[in-house]
N, C-alpha and C positions, 0 to 999 in steps of 0.2 A: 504494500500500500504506500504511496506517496506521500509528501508530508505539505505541507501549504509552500516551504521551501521551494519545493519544485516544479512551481502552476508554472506553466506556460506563457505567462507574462510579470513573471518576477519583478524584471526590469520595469517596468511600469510603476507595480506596484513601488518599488521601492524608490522613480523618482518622486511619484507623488506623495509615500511618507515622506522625503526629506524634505519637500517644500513645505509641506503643510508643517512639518516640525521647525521648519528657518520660518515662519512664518507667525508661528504660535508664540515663538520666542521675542520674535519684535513685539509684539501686540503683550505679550503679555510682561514685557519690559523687565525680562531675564538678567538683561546685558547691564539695568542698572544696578542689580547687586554682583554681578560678574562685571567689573569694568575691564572689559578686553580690550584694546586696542586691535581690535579685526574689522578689517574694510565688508559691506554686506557679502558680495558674490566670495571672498576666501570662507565666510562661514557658512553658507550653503554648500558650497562644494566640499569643507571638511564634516558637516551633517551626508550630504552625500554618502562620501568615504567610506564612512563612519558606519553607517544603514546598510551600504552593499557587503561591508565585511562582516558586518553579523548577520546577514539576508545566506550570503552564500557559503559562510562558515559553517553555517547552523542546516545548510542545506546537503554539506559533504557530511555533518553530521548523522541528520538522521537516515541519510544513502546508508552510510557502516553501519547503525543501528539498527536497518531496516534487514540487513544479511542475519546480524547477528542475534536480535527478538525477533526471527518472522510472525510470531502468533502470539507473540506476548507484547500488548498494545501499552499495558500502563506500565510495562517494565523499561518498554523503550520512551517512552514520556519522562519519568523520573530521571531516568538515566543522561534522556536527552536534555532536561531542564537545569538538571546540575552542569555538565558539558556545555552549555551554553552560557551558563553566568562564567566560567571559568574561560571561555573563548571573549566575551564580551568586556572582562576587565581586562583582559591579556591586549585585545586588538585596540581598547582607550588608549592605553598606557603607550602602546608603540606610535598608533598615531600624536598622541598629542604629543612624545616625546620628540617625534620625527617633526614635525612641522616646530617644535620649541628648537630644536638643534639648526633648521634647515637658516629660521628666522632670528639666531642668536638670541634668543629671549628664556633660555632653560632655568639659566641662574639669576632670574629675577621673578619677583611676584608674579608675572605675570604667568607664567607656565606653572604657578601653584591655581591661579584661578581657572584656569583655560583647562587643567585636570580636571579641577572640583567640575567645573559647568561638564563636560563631557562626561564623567563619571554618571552623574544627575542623568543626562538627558539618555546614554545609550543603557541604562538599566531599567531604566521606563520605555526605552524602544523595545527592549530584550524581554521585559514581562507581557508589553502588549504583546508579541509576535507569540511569543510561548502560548498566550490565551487563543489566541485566536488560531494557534496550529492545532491545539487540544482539542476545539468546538469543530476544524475542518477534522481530522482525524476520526472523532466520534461520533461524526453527522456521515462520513461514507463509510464506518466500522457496523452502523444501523442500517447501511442501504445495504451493505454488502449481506448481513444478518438476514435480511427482507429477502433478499433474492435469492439465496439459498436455499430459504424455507420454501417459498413457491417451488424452486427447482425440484425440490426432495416431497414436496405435495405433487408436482405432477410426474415424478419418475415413481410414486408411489401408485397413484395412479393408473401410469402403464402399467406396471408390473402387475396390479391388482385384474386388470384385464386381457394380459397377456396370458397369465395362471389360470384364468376362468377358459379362455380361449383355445388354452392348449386341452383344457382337461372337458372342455364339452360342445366342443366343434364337431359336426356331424361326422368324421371322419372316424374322430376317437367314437364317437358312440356307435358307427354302422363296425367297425372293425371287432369291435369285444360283442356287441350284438350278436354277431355273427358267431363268433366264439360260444360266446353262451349256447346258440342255436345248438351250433354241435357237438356240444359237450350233454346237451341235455338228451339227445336220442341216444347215445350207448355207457353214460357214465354219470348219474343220479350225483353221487355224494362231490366229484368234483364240480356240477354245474353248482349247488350250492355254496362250496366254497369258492366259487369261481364270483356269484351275486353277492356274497360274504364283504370280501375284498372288492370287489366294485362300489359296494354302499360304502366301503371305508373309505375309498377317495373321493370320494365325492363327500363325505362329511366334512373331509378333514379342507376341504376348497374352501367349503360355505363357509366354514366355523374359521377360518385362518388365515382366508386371503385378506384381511384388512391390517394384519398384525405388521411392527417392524422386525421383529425377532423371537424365534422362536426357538424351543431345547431342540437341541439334537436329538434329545431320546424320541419326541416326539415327531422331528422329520423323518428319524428311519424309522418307526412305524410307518409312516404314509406312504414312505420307498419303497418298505417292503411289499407294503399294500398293491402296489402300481406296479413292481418289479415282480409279481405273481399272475398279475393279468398281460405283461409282455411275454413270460415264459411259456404262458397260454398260447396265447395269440403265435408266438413261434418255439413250436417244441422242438429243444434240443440245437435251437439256433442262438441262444444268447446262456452265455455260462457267466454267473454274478460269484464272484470273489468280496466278502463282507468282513473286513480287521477293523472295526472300532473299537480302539480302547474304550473302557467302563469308564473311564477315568474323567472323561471330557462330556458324557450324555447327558450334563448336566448346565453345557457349556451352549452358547447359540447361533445358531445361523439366520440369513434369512428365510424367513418360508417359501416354501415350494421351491428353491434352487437350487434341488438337485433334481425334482424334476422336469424342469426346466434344461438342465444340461443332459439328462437320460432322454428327454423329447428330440433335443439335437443330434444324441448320440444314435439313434433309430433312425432318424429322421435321412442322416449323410452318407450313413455304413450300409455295405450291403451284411444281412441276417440270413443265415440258412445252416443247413444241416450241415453241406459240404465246406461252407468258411463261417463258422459260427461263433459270432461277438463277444468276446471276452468282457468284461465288464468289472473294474475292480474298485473296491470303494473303501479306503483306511485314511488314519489320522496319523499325521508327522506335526507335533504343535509348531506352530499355530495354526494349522491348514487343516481342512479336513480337503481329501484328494481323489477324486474320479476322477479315472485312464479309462481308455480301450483301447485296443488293437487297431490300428486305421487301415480299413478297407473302404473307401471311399465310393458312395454311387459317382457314376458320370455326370448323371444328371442333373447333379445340385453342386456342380464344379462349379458355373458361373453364377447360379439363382443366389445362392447364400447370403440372406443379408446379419447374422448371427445377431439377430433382435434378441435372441434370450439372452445370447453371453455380454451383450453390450448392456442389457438391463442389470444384469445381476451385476456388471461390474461399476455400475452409475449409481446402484443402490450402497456398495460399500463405499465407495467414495465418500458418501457424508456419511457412514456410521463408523469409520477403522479409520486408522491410519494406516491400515494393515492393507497392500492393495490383495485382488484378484492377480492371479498369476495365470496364464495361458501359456501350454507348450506345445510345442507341437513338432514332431522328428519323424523320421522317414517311416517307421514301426506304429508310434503310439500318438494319441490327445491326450492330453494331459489336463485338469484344471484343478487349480487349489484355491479354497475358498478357506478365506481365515473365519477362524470360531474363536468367540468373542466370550472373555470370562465376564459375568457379572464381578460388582465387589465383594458381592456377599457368599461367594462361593468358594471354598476351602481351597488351598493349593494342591496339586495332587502330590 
């Protein structure tokens, strides 16, 4: 974030403080308790000076402070406030010293008065500029605030209607339909649990898609739930590999993204008897980590617009600092989704 130092018309800004401060000074008859022997235009131009070297001192300032608090707003304020009174008696004292040496006037009263008045006038420039960097600072620290929130209400959103989309688009429901069909003519107890695990995802939508985060325990119940009707749907074409530590079920994800990323994983790969989809799903902290094999359709070589993997990575953006990881090598898809401790939850 920028600091008012760095507007785009600095220069302006700070001829017009310096007039209006030579100006403030005549009118309000400064110079009778300061009797300087300074002709008018030499003391505008050392107000000038005077204003550009705390204007762009204080602008290299908060550049370095800006590297060095990226996110910590009143730490770079304090920090820059103090830095700035110590920049602002430093640049008085050279100026005034320089123009008393330039004008052989050091070692006479008059370079005691010509300190005092400058001392006065650029610690009153150096508070004002500090107020009004703090009011610009925290008036776009609120705008940036604002838009974020909108960002993460409407990537909230999609998401909410992507997950509904995937999971009850005619596609999904004529495909398990179908499934159901023929599982009910020669095998009774698997069509039931076949309608078993179909009522499960579909609870677990209704009841979930509005959430920001949810247990792990309870996304891989719903994985497994969903991960029983793809086994269905292709027998002996997808082999699911499941290492989750105990340790993290307590830890969270977002909802529905994994599947979300098992919808992609179907979606790209060819399934079959003869190349049959490996599927594997473990936790290496902070990641929880779905692979497969990559057997890639042709067909969705150019279509692919990865609206799920860009969702679920725009969703951690504003909950982690932790990004999404995508990999991808000549063998395998890789994605790691960090899982997010609460505080209240024990270390393992």
């Amino acid at each position: 974030m920028q600091s008012l130092y760095a507007h785009s018309y600095r220069f302006l800004w700070i001829t017009i403080l310096g007039v209006y401060s030579f100006v403030n000074t005549l009118l309000t008859e400064t110079l009778t308790y300061y009797p300087i022997p300074l002709s008018s235009p030499t003391l505008l131009v050392l107000f000038l000076v005077l204003i550009a070297g705390i204007w762009e001192g204080s602008r290299i300032l908060y550049h370095y402070l800006s590297l060095r608090f990226y996110n910590k707003l009143w730490h770079k304020l304090a920090v820059g406030f103090v830095g700035s009174i110590l920049l602002t008696a430093t640049l008085t004292i050279a100026i005034s010293f320089s123009y008393a040496y330039v004008s052989d006037t050091w070692q006479s009263p008059t370079f005691i008065l010509l300190l005092k008045l400058f001392l006065m006038f650029a610690f009153r420039i150096n508070l004002f500029l500090n107020i009004l960097n703090i009011i610009y600072l925290y008036v776009h620290e609120l705008e940036k605030i604002a838009l974020e929130a909108e960002q993460l209400r409407q990537i909230g959103v999609q998401a909410q209607l992507q997950a509904i989309r995937n999971q009850i688009n005619p596609h999904f429901l004529f495909n398990n339909l179908s499934v159901l069909s023929s599982l009910i003519s020669y095998d009774t107890t698997s069509s039931l649990q076949f309608v078993k695990q179909f009522s499960n995802v579909y609870r677990y939508v209704l009841k979930n898609h509005d959430k920001e985060l949810i247990s792990i325990s309870e996304e891989l119940g719903f994985t497994q739930s969903y991960l029983f009707l793809l086994q269905k749907r292709f027998p002996e074409g997808i082999q699911v590999e499941l290492h989750v530590d105990e340790g993290y079920l307590n830890w969270q994800i977002v909802p529905m993204a994994l599947q979300m990323l098992l919808e992609n994983t179907i979606k790209h790969n060819i399934v079959s008897v003869e190349k049959p989809l490996t599927i594997r799903l473990y936790t290496d902290n902070p990641y929880l980590i779905l692979s497969n094999n990559l057997q890639p359709k042709a067909v969705y070589t150019s279509e692919s617009t990865h609206t799920g993997l860009s969702n679920i990575v725009q969703r951690y953006a504003y909950l982690s600092s932790i990004d999404v990881q995508i990999i991808k090598t000549d063998n395998e898809f890789i994605v790691k989704i960090p899982m997010l401790k609460l505080p209240s939850e024990t270390s393992l």
